[in-house]
C-alpha positions, 0 to 999 in steps of 0.5 A, a space after each residue: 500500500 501507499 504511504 498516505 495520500 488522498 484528498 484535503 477535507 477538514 481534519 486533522 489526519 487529512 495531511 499525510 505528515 500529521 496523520 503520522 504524527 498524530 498516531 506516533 504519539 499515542 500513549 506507548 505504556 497506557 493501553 487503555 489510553 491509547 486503544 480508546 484514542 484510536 478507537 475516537 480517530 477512526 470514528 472521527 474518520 469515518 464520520 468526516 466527508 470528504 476523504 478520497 477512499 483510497 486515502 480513507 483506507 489507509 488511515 484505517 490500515 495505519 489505525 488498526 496496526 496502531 492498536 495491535 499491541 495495545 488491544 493484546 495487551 488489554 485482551 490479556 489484562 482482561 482475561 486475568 482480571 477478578 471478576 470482582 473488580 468490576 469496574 475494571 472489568 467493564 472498562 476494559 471491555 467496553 474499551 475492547 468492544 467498541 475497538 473492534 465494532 468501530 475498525 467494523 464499521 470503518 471497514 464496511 463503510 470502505 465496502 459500502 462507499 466502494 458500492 457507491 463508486 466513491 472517489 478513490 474506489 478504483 484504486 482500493 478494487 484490488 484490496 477489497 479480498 483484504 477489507 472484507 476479511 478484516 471486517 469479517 474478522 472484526 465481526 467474529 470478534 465482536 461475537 466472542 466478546 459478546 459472549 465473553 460477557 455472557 450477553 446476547 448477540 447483536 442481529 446486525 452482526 449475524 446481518 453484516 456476515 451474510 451482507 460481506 460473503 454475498 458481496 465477495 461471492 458476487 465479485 469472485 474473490 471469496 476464495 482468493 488467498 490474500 494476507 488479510 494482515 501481514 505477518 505470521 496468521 495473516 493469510 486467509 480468505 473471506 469464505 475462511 474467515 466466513 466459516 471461523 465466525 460461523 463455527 464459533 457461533 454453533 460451538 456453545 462458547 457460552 457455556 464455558 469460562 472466559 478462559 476457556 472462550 479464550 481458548 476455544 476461538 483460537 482453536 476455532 482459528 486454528 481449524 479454519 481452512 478445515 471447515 467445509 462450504 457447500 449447498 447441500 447438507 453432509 454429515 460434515 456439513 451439517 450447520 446452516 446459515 441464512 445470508 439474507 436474514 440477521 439470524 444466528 446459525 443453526 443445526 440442519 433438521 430433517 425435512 429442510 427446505 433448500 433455498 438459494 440463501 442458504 449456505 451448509 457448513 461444518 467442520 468438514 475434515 476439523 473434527 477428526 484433526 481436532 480429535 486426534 489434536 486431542 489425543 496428540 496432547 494427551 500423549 505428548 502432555 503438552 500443546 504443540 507448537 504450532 497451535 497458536 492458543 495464543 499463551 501457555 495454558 495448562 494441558 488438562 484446561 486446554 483438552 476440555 475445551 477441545 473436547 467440549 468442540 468435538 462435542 458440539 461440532 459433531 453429528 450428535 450433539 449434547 442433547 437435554 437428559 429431560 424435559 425441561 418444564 416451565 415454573 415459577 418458583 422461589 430459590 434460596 441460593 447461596 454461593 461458594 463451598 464456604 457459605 454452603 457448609 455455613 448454611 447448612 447443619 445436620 439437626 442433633 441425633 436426627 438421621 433424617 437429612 433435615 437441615 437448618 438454614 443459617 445463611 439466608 442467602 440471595 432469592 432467585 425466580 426458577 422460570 424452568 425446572 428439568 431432573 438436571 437442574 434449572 433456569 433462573 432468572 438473577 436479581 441485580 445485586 451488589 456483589 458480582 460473583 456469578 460465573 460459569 463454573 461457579 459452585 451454588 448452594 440451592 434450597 427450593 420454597 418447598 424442599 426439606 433439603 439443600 441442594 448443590 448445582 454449578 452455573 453452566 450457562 449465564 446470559 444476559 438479555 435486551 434488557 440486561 437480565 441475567 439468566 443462568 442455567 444451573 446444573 443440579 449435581 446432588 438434590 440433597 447434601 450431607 456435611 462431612 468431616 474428613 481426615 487423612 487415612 494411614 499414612 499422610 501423601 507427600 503431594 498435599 497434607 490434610 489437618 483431621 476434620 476438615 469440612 466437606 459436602 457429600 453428594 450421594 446418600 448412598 453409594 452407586 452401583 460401583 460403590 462409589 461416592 461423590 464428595 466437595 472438598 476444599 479446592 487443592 485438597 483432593 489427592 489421587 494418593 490420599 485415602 480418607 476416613 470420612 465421619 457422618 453422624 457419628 459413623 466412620 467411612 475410611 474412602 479411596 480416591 477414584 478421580 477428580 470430576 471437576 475442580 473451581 475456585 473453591 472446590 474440588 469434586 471427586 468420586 471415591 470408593 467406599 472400602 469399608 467402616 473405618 
């Protein structure tokens, strides 16, 4: 591309010289700072008449390869961000949305003055393959950090995707290869960048923690010359996307009618890359190095997320285990391990499960109820500490007794309602102390009595119980001797199901009475 050139409108960056000038001088060491100053000199830009295009386009090339270090660099902070730190949390993102929704909009517009025969629109014919991937990558951008927040998605976006491949197809540039930026992970073309985004919209990223959304939209990347395009639905192509609706993909069904604004998708041959990706890492207990996931991440966090993809990308997907069925009814709900032991007692010399509240704890709306949990609507409150993962405390207005469950779905609505979907692990708990049994492990040692929930009444067909402990205290080596009501258990560690910030759930073998 040209340095700088174009015509002469008032504005500041309508001279080359002081364009440059002006970008050189954004804040170097204030991220924030100068992500949100170059997040104002596009939209100035783009609001400003007058502008040659050719010239407009390379203001906004220069704008975005300005803020490439910084938008990295606030994407990393946001990720490593407490959720409790709320203010800082939404400032960040609100700094990293309206980046990519702005570069977006400044990119289209380029598209859209290109469609108008706008001044300058011959010379920029030969980079519209490179403005159109840029602006399909803003879009899938735009989706992940939509649902980095656990917000709904936008229709306009689902809308710009199928408007910018309509715009490619009818020029013929879909499939011409192009570095979409320069450098390493540069090259690409519009349908792949086309398919990233769809595949990331079908693949249940709200179910996952910000992390773990993290790692699966570079894994999406990763996968993206994989994917498979066509006009008729296969077994690896078994998604569909409307282009002339602002409707989210979705899985084709049996008895779907064809139409010529309909593209299929899938993974095509990623499914079984990703499946053996899986199993290389497994055996190689590392990632290898040319799976850019964009940081270093422990094996076991990256396998989940790439077998929660495998999941969803193939023919079978999770489906609901039962009916979900509508309500209304009142939750008691209190949240984190420490706060339901401290909620709960077992009433003196009563075998009856019957449990005492002690903490009154937060009242939530069930909308829908199934055997595997519910769907709940949140009240707003002070303190911010619903995620995905979370461990919750749950006590119906009709239940005798307290229930545990784990947030696996938070949404937020047009009118900024959050919604949770909990997955109920035990209809019933018992608080437990737990001690080390014989000799102490070496990998973690245990005070006597320690407090802990167990989730099975009574063990199931393998002999097995399920157990919260404390987060870390669990051991693969470390039997326990397990004391209710008075009774000793001694238990073998089987494995660990799921750990979170404060919990470990594990399944242990009941050997014997201690």
């Amino acid at each position: 591309m040209a340095l700088f050139g174009g015509g002469k409108p008032d504005h500041p960056m309508a001279d080359p010289k002081q364009a440059r000038t002006l970008i050189a001088e954004f804040p170097a060491h204030d991220a924030t700072k100068a992500l949100d100053e170059v997040t104002f000199w596009l939209d100035s830009v783009s609001r400003t008449e007058g502008f040659k295009l050719d010239y407009r386009f390379e203001l906004y090339d220069a704008l975005d390869q300005a803020a490439k270090v910084h938008q990295r660099k606030l994407s990393q902070d946001y990720l490593a961000t407490d959720r409790q730190e709320k203010f800082r949390e939404s400032k960040l993102w609100n700094s990293i949305f309206e980046f990519w929704k702005t570069l977006g909009d400044c990119y289209i517009q380029c598209i859209e003055q290109f469609q108008a025969g706008a001044s300058g629109a011959g010379a920029i014919k030969k980079d519209l393959p490179i403005i159109v991937g840029r602006a399909l990558r803003t879009v899938t951008l735009q989706l992940k950090w939509s649902a980095l927040r656990y917000g709904s998605v936008d229709d306009r976006l689902w809308g710009l995707l199928g408007r910018m491949f309509v715009f490619a197809e009818s020029k013929r540039f879909a499939t011409t290869a192009v570095d979409i930026y320069p450098g390493a992970h540069g090259q690409g073309t519009v349908e792949r960048e086309f398919l990233k985004a769809l595949m990331l919209g079908v693949s249940a990223t709200d179910g996952l923690t910000p992390l773990k959304q993290e790692i699966a939209e570079r894994t999406v990347a990763h996968f993206g010359d994989m994917y498979e395009l066509g006009d008729r639905p296969t077994a690896t192509c078994n998604y569909f996307f409307d282009l002339s609706m602002r409707k989210p993909p979705a899985r084709v069904m049996k008895n779907f009618d064809l139409s010529p604004h309909i593209r299929y998708f899938g993974p095509g041959k990623a499914l079984a890359a990703l499946r053996q990706l899986i199993e290389d890492i497994k055996t190689k207990d590392g990632v290898p190095s040319d799976v850019n996931l964009g940081g270093n991440y422990e094996v076991e966090l990256v396998r989940s997320v790439m077998t929660h993809l495998a999941l969803y990308w193939s023919d079978k997907p999770p489906a609901r285990s039962s009916e979900r069925r509508q309500t209304a009814t009142r939750l008691t709900v209190v949240h984190g391990l420490s706060q339901i032991l401290r909620s709960v007692r077992p009433v003196e010399d009563d075998t009856s499960l019957d449990f005492q509240v002690k903490n009154a704890g937060e009242s939530w709306i069930a909308e829908n109820i199934s055997d595997g949990g519910f769907g709940a609507i949140v009240p707003q409150v002070k303190g911010d500490w619903i995620k995905v993962g979370g461990l919750l405390g749950v006590l119906g207005e009709t239940s005798k007794f307290w229930g545990v469950g784990l947030v696996r779905r938070l949404t937020r609505d047009e009118f900024q309602q959050r919604r949770v979907g909990i997955h109920l692990i035990s209809k019933a708990i018992i608080p437990v102390r737990l001690s080390p049994a014989g000799g102490v492990s070496s990998v973690i040692a245990l005070r006597d009595g320690y407090q802990a929930v167990l989730l099975s009444t009574t063990p199931d067909k393998n002999g097995e119980v399920t157990l919260l402990l404390p987060v870390g205290t669990y051991s693969q080596t470390q039997p326990l001797e397990m004391n209710v009501r008075g009774k000793q258990y001694y238990l073998m560690p089987r494995r660990l199901i799921e750990g979170g910030d404060d919990f470990d759930w594990g399944s242990f073998k009941v050997m014997k009475n201690a």
